[in-house]
C-alpha positions in Angstrom: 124.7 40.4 101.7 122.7 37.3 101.7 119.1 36.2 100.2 116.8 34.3 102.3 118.3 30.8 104.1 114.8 28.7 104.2 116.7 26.8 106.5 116.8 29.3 109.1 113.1 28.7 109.4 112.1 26.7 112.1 109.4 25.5 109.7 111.9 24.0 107.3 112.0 20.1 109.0 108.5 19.8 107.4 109.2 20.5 103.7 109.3 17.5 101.5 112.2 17.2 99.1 110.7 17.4 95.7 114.3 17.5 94.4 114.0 21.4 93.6 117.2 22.7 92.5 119.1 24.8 94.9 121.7 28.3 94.2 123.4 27.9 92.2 120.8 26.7 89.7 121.5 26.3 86.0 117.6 25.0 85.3 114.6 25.7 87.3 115.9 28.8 87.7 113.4 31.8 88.1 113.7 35.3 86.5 112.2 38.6 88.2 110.8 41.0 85.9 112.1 44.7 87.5 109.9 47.1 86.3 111.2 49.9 88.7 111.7 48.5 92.0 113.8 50.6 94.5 116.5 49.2 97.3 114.4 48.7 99.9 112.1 46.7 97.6 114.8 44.8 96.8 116.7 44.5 100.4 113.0 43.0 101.4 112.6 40.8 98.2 115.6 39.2 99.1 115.1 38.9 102.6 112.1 36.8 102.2 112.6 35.3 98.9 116.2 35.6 97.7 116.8 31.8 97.6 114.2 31.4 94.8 115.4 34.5 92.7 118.1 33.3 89.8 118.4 36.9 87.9 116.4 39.8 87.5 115.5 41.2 84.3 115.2 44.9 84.5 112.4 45.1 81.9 112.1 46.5 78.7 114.8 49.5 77.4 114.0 51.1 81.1 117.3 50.5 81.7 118.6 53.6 80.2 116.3 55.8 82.4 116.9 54.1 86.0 118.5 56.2 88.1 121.3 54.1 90.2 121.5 51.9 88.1 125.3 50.2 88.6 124.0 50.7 92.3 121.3 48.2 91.6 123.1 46.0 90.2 125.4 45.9 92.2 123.1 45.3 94.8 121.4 42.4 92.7 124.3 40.5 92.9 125.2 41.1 96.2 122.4 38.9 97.0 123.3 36.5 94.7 120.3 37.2 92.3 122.2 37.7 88.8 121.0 40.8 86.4 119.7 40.9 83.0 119.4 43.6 80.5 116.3 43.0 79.0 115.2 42.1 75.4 114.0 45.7 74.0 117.1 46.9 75.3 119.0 45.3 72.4 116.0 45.7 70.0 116.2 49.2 70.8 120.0 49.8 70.1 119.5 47.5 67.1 117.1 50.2 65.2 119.3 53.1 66.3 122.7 51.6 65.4 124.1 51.4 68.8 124.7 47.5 68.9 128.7 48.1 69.6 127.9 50.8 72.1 125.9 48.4 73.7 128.1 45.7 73.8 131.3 47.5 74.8 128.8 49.1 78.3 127.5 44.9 79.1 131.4 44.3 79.0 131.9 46.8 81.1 129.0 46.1 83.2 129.3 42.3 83.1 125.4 41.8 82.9 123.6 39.2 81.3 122.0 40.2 77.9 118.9 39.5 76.2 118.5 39.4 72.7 115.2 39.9 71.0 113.5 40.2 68.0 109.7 40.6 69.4 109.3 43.9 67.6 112.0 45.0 66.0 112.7 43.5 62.3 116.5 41.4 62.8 117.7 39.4 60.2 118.1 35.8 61.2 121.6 35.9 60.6 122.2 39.4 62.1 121.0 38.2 65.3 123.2 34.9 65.1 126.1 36.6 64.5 125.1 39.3 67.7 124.0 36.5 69.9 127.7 35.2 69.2 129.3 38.6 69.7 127.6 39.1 73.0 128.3 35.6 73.8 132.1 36.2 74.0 131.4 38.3 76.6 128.3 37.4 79.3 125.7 35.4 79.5 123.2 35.1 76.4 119.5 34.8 77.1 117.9 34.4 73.2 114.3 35.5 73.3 112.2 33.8 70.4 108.7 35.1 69.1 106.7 38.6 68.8 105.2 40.4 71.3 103.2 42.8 68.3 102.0 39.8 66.5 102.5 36.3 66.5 106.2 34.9 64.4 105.7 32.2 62.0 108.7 30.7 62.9 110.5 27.3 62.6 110.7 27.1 66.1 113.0 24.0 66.4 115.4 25.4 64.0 115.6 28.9 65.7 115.9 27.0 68.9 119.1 25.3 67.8 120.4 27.5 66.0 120.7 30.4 69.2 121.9 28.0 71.3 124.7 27.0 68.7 125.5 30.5 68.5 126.0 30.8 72.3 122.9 31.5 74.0 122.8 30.2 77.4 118.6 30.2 77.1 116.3 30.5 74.6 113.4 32.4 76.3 109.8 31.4 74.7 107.7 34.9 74.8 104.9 34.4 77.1 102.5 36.2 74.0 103.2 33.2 71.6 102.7 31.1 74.4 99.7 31.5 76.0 98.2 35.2 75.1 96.0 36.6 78.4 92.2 35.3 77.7 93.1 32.6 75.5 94.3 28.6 75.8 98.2 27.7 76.7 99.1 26.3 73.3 100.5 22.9 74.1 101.5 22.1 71.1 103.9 24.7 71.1 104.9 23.9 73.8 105.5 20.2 73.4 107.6 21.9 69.8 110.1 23.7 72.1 110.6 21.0 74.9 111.5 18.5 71.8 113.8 21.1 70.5 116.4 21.3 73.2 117.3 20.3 76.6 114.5 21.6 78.8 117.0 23.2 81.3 118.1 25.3 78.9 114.6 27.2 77.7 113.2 29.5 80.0 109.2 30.2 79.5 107.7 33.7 80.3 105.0 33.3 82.6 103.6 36.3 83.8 100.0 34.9 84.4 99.4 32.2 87.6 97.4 30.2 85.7 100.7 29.7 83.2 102.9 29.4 86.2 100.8 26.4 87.5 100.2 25.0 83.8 104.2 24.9 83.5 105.1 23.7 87.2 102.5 20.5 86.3 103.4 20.4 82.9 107.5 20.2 83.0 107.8 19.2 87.0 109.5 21.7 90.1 112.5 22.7 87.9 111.1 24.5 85.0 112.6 27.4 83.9 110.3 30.3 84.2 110.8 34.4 83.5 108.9 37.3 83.9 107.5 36.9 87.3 106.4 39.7 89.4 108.3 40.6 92.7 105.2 39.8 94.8 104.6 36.4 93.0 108.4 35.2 94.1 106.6 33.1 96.7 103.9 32.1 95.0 106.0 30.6 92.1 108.1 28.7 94.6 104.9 27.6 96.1 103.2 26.5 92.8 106.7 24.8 92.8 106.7 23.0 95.5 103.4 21.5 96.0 102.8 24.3 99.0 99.5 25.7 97.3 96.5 24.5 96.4 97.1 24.3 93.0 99.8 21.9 93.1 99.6 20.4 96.5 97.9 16.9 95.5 99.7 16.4 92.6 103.1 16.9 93.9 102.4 14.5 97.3 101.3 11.8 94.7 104.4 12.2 91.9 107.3 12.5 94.9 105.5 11.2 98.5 105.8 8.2 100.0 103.7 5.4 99.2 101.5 5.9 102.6 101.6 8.9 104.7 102.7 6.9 107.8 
């Protein structure tokens, strides 16, 4: 199985070359939130929009209640598009004292992992020392901040510190970022971008209006999680300069000097 091929679009001679990254990305990648969807949903999401799918994060702790669920991921990666156990999944096996269950079934499974502490109370140095375990074995997406209530954190310091424990990301929860009704906090963000190599912290951007912030903000290749299936396009659009959010700015930062 394959994901969409924009260049099988007869269209495709008329998009301008932004210099978006292409499969296989390591930064602007883009990370589906799966909050149930089914294999046709999936066989159509990835006929349309499977180019601009990195991984899909099947959300929350749901994971232990899908049905099929080596059967969709499986299917996931047939199309290239890589899966991720989300961040309450570990949260939730942290509280019950299943953490080496856990990590023996991702070994097995050879999914990517996210490790939280949005809700459940970790010790700093007890998630270290899990990031590192599960690090040894697949790929490590660190999530940093609440989603109850906002973490006083030292955000540069966390930041370092679960990347020099193995994370591959740090993942910025969208709450601390810009909490629905309320102002994007740029000096947060401006915090995390001087923290680390921006290719390697992925923002959760469930809202457009965040989507569009950080597409003008970082540029094309920003790393962005927690979008909805039906906003694939849309992100890729905001990306690209091919809505009308972003369609001026991105002809004036990577056109030509005159449009000929």
């Amino acid at each position: 199985m394959t994901g969409a091929n924009i260049h099988e679009n007869p269209l495709s001679p008329l998009l301008a070359d932004v210099g978006r990254t292409r499969k296989p990305r390591t930064h602007g990648i883009t990370v589906l939130i799966d909050t149930g969807l089914g294999p046709a949903r999936i066989d159509d999401l990835a006929a349309v929009a499977g180019e601009f799918c990195d991984r899909a994060k099947i959300a929350w702790v749901s994971a232990l209640i899908t049905g099929g669920l080596e059967a969709k991921i499986a299917q996931y990666v047939g199309y290239d598009i890589q899966p991720l156990l989300g961040g309450s999944l570990f949260e939730y096996a942290y509280v019950w004292g299943k953490v080496e269950q856990l990590l023996a079934i991702v070994r097995d499974l050879g999914c990517a992992v996210e490790i939280s502490d949005g809700v459940a109370t970790v010790p700093r140095r007890d998630k270290l020392r899990w990031i590192e375990a599960f690090a040894a074995h697949t790929t490590v997406f660190s999530e940093v901040g609440g989603k109850l209530a906002s973490h006083d954190l030292d955000w540069t310091t966390c930041i370092r510190e679960d990347l020099a424990a193995g994370a591959r990301y740090v993942v910025v929860e969208g709450r601390e970022v810009g909490p629905v009704g309320r102002e994007i906090r740029t000096d947060l963000v401006d915090e995390v971008l001087a923290a680390a190599d921006p290719g390697s912290i992925v923002f959760e951007a469930l809202e457009r209006y965040q989507q569009v912030w950080f597409v003008q903000r970082v540029g094309p290749n920003v790393n962005l999680g927690n979008i909805r299936a039906d906003d694939l396009l849309v992100v890729e659009c905001f990306r690209q300069g091919l809505k009308e959010q972003t369609l001026l700015q991105t002809r004036a930062k990577y056109g030509p000097a005159s449009t000929g």
